[in-house]
mmCIF file of the C-alpha atoms, coordinates in Angstrom:
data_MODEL
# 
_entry.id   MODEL 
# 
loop_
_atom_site.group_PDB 
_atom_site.id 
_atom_site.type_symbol 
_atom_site.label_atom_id 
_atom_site.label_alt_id 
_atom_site.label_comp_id 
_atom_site.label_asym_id 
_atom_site.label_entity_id 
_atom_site.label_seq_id 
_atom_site.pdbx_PDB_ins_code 
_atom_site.Cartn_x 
_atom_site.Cartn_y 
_atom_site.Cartn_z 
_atom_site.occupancy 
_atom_site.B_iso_or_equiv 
_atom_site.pdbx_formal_charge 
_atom_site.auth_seq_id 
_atom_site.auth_comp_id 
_atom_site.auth_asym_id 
_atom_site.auth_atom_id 
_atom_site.pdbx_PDB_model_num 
ATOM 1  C CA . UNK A 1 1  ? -23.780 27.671 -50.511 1.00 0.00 ? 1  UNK A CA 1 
ATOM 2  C CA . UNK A 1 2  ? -24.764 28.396 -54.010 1.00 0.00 ? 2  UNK A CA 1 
ATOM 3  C CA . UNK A 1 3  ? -25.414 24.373 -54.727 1.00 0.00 ? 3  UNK A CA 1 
ATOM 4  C CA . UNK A 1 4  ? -28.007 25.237 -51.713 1.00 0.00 ? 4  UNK A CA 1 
ATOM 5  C CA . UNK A 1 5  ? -29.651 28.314 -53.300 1.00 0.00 ? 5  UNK A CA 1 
ATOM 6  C CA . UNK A 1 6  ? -29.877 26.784 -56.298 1.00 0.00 ? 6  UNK A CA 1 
ATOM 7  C CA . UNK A 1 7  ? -32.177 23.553 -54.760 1.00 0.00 ? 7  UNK A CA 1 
ATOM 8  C CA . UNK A 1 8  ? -33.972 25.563 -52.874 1.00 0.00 ? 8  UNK A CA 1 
ATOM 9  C CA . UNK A 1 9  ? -34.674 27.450 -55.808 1.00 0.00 ? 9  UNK A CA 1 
ATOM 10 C CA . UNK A 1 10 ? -35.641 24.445 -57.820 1.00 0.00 ? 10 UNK A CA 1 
ATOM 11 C CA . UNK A 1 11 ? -37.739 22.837 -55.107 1.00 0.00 ? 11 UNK A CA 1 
ATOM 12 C CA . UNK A 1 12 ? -39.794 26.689 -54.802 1.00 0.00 ? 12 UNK A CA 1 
ATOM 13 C CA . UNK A 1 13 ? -40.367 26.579 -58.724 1.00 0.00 ? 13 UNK A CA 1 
ATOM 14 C CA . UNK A 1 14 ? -41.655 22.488 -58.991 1.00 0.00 ? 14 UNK A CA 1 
ATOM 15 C CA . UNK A 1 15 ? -44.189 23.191 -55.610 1.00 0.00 ? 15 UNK A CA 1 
ATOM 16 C CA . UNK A 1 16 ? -45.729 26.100 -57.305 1.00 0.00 ? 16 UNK A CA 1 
ATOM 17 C CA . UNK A 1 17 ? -45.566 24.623 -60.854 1.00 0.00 ? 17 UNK A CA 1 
ATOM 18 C CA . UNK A 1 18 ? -47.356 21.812 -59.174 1.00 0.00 ? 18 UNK A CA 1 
ATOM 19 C CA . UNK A 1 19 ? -49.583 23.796 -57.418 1.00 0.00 ? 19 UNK A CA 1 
ATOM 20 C CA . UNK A 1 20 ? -50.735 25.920 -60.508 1.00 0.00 ? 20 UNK A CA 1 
ATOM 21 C CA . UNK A 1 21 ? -51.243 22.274 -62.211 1.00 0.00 ? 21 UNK A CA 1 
ATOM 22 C CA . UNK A 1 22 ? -53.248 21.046 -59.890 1.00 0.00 ? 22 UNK A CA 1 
ATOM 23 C CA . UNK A 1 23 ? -56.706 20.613 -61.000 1.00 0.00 ? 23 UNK A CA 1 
ATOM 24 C CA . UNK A 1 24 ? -58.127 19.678 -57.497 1.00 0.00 ? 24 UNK A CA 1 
ATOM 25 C CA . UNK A 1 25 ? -61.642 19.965 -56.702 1.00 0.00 ? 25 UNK A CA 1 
ATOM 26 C CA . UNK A 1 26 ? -61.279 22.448 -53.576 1.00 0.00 ? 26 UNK A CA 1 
ATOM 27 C CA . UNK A 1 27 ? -61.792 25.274 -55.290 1.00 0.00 ? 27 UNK A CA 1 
ATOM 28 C CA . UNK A 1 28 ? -63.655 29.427 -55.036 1.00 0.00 ? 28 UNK A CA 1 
ATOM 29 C CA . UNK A 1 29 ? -66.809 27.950 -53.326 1.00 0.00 ? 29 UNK A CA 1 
ATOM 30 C CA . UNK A 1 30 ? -65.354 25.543 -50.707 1.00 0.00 ? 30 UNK A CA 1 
ATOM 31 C CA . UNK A 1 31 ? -63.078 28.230 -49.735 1.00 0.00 ? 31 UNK A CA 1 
ATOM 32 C CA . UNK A 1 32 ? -65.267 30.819 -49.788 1.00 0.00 ? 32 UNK A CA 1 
ATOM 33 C CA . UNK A 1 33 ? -67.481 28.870 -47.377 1.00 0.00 ? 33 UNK A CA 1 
ATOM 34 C CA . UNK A 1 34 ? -64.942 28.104 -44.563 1.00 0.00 ? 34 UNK A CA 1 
ATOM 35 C CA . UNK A 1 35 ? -64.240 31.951 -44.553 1.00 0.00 ? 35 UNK A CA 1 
ATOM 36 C CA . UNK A 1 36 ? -67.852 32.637 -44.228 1.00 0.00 ? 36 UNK A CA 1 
ATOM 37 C CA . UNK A 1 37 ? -68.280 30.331 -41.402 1.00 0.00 ? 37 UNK A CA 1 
ATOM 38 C CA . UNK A 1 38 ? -65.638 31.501 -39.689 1.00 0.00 ? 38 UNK A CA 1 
ATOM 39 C CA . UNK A 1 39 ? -66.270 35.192 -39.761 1.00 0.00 ? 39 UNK A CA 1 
ATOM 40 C CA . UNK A 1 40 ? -69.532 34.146 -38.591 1.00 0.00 ? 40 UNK A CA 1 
ATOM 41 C CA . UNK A 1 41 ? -68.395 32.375 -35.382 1.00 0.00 ? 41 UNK A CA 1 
ATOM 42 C CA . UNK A 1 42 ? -65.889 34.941 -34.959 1.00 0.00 ? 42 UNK A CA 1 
ATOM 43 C CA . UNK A 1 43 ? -68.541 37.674 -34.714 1.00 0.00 ? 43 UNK A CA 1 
ATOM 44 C CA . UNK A 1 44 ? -70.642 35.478 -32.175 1.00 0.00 ? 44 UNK A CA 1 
ATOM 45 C CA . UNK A 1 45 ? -67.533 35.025 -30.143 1.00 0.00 ? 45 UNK A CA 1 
ATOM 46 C CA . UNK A 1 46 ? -66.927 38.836 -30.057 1.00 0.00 ? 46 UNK A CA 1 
ATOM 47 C CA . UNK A 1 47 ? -70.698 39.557 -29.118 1.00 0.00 ? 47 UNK A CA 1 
ATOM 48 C CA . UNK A 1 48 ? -70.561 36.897 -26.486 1.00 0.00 ? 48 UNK A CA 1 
ATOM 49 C CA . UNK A 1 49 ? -67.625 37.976 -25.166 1.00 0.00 ? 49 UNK A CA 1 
ATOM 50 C CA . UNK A 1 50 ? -68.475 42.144 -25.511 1.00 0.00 ? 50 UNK A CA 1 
ATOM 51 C CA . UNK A 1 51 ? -71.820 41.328 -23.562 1.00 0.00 ? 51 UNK A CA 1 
ATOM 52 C CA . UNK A 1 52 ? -70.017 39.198 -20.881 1.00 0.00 ? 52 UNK A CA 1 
ATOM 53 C CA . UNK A 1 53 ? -67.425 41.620 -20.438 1.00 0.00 ? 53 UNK A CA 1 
ATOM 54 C CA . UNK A 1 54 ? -70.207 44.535 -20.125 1.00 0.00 ? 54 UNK A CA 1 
ATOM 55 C CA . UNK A 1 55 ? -72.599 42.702 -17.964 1.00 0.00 ? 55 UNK A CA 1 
ATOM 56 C CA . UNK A 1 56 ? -70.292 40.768 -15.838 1.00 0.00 ? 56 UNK A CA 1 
ATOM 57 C CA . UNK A 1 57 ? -66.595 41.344 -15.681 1.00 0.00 ? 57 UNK A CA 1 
ATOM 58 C CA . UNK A 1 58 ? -66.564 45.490 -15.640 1.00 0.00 ? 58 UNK A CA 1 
ATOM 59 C CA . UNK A 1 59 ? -69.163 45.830 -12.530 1.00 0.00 ? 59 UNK A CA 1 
ATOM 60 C CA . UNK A 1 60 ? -67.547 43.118 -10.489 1.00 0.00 ? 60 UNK A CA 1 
ATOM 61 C CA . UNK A 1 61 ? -63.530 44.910 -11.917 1.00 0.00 ? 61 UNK A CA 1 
ATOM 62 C CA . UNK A 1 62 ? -65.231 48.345 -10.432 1.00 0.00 ? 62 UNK A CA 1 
ATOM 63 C CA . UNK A 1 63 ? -66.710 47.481 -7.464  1.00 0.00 ? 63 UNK A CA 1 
ATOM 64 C CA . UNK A 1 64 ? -63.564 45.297 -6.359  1.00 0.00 ? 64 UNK A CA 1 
ATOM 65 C CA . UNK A 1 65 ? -61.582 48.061 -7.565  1.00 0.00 ? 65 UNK A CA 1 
ATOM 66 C CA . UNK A 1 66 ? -63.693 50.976 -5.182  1.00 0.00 ? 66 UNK A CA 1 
ATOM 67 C CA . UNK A 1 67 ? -63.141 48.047 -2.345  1.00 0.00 ? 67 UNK A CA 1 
ATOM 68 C CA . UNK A 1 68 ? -58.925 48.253 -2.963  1.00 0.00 ? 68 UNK A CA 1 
ATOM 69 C CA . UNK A 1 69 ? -60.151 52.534 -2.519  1.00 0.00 ? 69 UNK A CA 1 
ATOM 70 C CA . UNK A 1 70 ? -62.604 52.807 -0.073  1.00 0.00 ? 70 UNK A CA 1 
ATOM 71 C CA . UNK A 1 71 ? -63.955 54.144 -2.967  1.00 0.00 ? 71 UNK A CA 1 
ATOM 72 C CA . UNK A 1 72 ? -67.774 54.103 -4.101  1.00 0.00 ? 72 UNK A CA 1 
ATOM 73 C CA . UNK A 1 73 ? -69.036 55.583 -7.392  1.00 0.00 ? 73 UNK A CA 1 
ATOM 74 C CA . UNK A 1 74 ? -72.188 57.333 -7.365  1.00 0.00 ? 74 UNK A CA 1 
# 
């Protein structure tokens, strides 16, 4: 069990000794750009789906729900 520790120890400090090494071109800006772009479509997702829900789903939820009631709201 402890030969087992120990390589998984060894295999954790080579991947990030490799990863600190590595001089890739990926970098702040690429990154930073993916995140942008995704909060952005993220937000128009949201808004698409907050007007749908308010426009669409919640009358047609409360007027099938005042049908279960035999209940109308005034």
């Amino acid at each position: 069990m402890l030969k087992k520790l120990n390589k998984s120890a060894n295999n954790l400090y080579f991947k990030v000794k490799n990863a600190l090494a590595n001089k890739k071109g990926e970098a702040y800006i690429d990154t930073g750009v993916k995140i942008i772009i995704a909060v952005v479509i993220g937000t128009l997702l949201l808004g698409v789906l907050y007007t749908l829900f308010k426009t669409v789903i919640q009358p047609e939820l409360e007027s099938e729900i005042g049908g279960l009631f035999n209940y109308t709201i005034d």
